[in-house]
C-alpha positions as CSV (number, residue, x, y, z in Angstrom):
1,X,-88.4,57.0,-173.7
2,X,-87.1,53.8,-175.5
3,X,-88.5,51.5,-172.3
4,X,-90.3,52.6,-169.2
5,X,-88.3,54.3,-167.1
6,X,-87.8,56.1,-164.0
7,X,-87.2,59.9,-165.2
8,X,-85.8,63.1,-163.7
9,X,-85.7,66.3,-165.4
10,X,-83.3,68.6,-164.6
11,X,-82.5,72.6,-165.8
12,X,-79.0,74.1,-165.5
13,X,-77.7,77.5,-165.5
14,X,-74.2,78.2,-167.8
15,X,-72.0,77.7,-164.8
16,X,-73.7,74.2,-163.7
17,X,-76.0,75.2,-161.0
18,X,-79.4,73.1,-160.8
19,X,-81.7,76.0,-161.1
20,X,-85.2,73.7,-161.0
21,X,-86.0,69.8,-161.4
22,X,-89.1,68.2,-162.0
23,X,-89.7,65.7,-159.9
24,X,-89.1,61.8,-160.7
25,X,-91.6,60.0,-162.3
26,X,-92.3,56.7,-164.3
27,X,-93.2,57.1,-167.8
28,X,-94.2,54.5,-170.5
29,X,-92.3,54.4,-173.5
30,X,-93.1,56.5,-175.7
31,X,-92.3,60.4,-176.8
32,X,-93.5,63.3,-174.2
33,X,-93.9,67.1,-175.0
34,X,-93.7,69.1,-171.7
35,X,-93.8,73.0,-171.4
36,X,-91.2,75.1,-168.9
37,X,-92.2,78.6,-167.4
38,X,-89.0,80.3,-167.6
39,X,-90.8,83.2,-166.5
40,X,-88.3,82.9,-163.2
41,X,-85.3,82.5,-164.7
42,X,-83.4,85.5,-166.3
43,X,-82.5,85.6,-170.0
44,X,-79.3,83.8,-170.9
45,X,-78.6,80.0,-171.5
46,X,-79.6,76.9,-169.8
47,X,-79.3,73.3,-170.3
48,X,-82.1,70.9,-169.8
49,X,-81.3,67.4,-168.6
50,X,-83.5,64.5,-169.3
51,X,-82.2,61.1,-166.8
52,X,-84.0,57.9,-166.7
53,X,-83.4,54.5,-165.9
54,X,-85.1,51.3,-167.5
55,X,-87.4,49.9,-165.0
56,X,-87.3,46.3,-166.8
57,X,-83.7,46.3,-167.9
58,X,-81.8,48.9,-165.9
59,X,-80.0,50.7,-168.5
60,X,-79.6,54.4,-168.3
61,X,-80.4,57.3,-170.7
62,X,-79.5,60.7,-170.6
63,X,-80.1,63.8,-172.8
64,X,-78.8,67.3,-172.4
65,X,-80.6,70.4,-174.5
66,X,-79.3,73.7,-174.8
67,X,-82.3,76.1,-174.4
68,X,-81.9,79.9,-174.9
69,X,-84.2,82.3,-172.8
């Protein structure tokens, strides 16, 4: 994260459904490492969201990565 920020991570299945989210949470700037059990999910593609929103300055970031289980 560029600036702390209000962040929400989301994971999609191929056709768009939300499948699981992680719940929203402030983190400092910085770079963050976090593991996904996918042991639920079955094999095939997903797409992992990353949202957050700059508590000081408002401005909005969003990452999507493909993921392949």
């Amino acid at each position: 994260m560029p600036t702390e920020s209000l962040a929400t991570i989301e994971i999609f299945d191929v056709l768009g459904r939300k499948v699981d989210a992680f719940q929203s949470e402030t983190l400092a700037a910085g770079h963050y490492v976090r593991r996904y059990d996918a042991s639920d999910l079955g094999s095939g593609v997903y797409f992992c969201r990353l949202k957050g929103k700059s508590t000081t300055t408002g401005a909005a970031l969003q990452q999507v990565q493909r993921m392949m289980i």
